[in-house]
C-alpha positions as CSV (number, residue, x, y, z in Angstrom):
1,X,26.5,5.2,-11.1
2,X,27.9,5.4,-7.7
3,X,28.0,9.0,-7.9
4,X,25.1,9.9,-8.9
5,X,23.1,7.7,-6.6
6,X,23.9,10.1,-3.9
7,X,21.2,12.5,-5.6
8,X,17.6,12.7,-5.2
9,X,15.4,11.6,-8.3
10,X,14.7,15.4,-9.4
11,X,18.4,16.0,-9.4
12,X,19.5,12.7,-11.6
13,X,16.9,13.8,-14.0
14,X,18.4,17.0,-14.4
15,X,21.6,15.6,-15.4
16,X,20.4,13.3,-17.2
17,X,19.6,15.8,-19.5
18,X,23.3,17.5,-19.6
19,X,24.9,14.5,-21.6
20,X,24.0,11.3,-23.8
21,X,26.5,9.8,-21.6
22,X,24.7,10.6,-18.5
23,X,21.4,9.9,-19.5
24,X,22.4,6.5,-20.3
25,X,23.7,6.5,-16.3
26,X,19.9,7.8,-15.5
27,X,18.3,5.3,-17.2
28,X,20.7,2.2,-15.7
29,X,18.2,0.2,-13.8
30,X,21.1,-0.4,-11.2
31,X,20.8,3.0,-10.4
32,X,17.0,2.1,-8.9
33,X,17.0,-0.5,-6.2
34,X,15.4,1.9,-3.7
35,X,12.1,4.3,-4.1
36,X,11.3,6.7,-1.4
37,X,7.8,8.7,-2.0
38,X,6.3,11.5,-0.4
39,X,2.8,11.9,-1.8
40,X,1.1,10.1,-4.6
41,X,1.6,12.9,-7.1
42,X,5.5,12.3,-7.0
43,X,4.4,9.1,-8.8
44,X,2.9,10.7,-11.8
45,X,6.2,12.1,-12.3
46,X,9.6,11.2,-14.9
47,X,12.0,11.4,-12.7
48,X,12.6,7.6,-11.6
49,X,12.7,3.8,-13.5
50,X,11.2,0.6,-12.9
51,X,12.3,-2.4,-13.3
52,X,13.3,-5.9,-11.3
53,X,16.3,-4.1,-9.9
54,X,14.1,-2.6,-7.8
55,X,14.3,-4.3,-4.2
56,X,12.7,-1.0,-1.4
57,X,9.5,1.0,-2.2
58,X,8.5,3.1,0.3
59,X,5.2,5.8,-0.6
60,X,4.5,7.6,2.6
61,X,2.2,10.3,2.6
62,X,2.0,12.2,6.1
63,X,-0.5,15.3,4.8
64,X,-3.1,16.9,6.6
65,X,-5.0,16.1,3.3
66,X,-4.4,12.2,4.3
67,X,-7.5,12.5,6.7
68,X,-9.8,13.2,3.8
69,X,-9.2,10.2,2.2
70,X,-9.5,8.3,5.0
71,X,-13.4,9.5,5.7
72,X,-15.6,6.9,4.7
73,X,-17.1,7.0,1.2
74,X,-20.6,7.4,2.5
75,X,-19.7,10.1,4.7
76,X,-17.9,12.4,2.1
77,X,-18.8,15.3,0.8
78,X,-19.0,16.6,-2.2
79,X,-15.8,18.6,-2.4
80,X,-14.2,15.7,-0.5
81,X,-15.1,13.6,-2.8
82,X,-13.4,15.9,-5.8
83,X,-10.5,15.8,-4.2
84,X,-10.4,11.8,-3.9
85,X,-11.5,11.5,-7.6
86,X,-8.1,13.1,-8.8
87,X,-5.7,10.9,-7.1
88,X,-7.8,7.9,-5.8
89,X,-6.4,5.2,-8.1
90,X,-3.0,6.8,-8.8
91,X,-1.3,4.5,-6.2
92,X,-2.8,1.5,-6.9
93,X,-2.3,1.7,-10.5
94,X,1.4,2.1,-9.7
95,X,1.7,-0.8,-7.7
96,X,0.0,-2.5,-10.8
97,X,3.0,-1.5,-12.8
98,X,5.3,-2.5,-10.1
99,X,3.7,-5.9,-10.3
100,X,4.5,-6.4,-13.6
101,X,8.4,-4.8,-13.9
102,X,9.7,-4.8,-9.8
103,X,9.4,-8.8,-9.3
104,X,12.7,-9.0,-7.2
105,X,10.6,-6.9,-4.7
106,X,12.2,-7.5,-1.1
107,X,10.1,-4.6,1.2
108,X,7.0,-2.9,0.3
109,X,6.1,0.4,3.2
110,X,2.6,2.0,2.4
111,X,1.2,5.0,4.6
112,X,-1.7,7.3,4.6
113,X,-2.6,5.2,1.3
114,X,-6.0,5.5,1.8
115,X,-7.3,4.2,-1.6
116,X,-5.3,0.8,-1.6
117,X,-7.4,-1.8,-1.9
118,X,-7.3,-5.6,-1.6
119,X,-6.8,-6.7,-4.4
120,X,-3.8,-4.4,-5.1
121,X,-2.3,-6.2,-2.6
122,X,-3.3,-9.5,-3.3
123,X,-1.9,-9.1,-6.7
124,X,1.5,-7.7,-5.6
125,X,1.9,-10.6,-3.1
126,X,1.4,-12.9,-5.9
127,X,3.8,-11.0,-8.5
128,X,6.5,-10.2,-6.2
129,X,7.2,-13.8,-4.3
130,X,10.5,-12.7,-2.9
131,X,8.6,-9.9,-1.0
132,X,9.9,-10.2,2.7
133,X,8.6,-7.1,4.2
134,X,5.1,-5.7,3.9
135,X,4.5,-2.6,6.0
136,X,1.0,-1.2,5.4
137,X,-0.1,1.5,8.0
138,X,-3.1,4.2,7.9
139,X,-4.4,2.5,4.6
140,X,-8.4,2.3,5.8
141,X,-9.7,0.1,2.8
142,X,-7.3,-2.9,3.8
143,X,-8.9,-5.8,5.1
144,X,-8.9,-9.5,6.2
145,X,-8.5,-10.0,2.5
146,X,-5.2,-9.0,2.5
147,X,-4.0,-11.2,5.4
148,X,-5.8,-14.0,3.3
149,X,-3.4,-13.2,0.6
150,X,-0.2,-13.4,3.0
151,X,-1.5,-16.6,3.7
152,X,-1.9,-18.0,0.4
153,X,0.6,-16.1,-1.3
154,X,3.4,-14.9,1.3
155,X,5.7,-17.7,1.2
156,X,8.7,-15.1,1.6
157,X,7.3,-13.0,4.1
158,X,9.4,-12.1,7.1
159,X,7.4,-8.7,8.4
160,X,3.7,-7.8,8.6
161,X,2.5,-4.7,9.7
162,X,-0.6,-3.4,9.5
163,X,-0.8,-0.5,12.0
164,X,-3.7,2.1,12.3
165,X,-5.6,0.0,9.4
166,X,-9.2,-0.5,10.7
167,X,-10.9,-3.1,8.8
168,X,-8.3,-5.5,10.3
169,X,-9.9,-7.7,12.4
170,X,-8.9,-9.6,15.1
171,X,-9.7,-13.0,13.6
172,X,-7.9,-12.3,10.8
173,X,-4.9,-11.7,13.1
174,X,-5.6,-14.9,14.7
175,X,-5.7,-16.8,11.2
176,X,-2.3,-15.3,10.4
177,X,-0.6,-16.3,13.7
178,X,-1.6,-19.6,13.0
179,X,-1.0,-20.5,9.8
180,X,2.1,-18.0,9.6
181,X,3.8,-18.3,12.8
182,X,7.3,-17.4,11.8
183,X,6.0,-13.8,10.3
184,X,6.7,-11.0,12.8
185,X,2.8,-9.2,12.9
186,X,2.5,-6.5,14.2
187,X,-1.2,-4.4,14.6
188,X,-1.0,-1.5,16.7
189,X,-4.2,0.2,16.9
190,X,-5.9,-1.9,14.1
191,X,-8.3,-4.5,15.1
192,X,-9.6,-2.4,18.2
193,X,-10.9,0.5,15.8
194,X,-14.5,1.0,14.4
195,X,-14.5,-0.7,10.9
196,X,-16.4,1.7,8.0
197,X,-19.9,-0.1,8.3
198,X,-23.2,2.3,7.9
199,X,-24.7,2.9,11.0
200,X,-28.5,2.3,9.5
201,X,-27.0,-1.5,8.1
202,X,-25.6,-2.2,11.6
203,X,-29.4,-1.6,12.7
204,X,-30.3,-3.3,9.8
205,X,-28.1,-6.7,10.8
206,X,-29.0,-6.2,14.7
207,X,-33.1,-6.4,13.4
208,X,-32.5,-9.4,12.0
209,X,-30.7,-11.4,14.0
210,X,-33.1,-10.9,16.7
211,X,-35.8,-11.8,14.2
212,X,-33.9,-15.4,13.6
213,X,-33.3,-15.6,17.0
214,X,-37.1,-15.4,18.1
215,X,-38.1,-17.4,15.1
């Protein structure tokens, strides 16, 4: 076990298949405490096992093809959209996995993740309660919901960060100093940013509040 946890996932899959004896070493869940991911299709692949001896997940994707995802829906176009539509709920459903077989989950890191919702998060929080570190940064469709879930849910927590995540607001932030205050936050570059609203239903609101306000 020792020795072999000194190779990368591709490489421990490969010898896995050289022996009964070491296949039996590849499929030890000792041998998986930590998860390091590059890009969501390295999830789709056989080369890794989970199960509650896993403690680190990290799934960070730095590609150009990051940006796409992060386009608001409305704004996409067709062939943006196509590419979405292949990958948008691989990482979430693997974090639904991880929710049900990973609960001795101590640090969760998510970047460029673009299609994690909410709920996904919500749901983790409430499967994993030894989670101490959540580190979500560039994931666009995370919300106040999720620090309403930290709340509620996040009796472990240590470390928040929610960095370059736009639909953050700064009340939210507020509501988590308060009613979390030993939880290191961080929010660089998250409450400050344009969150994905239409332009024609921000009109739309403006119209009518000044309606109700000359009624």
């Amino acid at each position: 076990l020792h020795l072999v946890s000194f190779l990368d996932k591709n490489s421990r899959k490969s010898l896995g298949k050289t022996c009964h004896k070491l296949l039996e070493v590849f499929q030890d869940p000792l041998l998986w405490p930590l998860l390091n991911f590059h890009s969501p299709t390295e999830l789709k692949k056989d080369n890794f096992l989970l199960g509650p001896a896993l403690k680190y997940l990290s799934i960070c994707w730095y590609s150009e093809r990051v940006k796409v995802c992060n386009i608001e829906d409305w704004m996409k176009n067709n062939l943006q959209k196509d590419f979405c539509n292949k990958h948008e709920n691989t990482v979430s459903d693997f974090l639904l996995e991880v929710c049900n077989r990973c609960p001795n989950l101590l640090s969760l890191t998510l970047s460029g993740c673009g299609h994690v919702t909410d709920d996904c998060i919500s749901l983790l929080l409430m499967n994993c309660p030894n989670l101490k570190t959540l580190k979500l940064e560039n994931c666009v469709r995370i919300t106040d919901q999720t620090l309403e879930a930290v709340i509620c849910y996040g009796a472990s927590l240590q470390t928040l960060h929610v960095d370059f995540c736009r639909n953050i607001t700064q009340t939210g932030l507020e509501r988590v100093r308060e009613k979390c205050p030993s939880v290191i936050l961080r929010a660089e570059r998250s409450a400050n940013m344009i969150p994905d609203n239409k332009p024609q239903r921000k009109l739309m609101l403006r119209k009518a509040s000044r309606k109700l306000v000359q009624v």
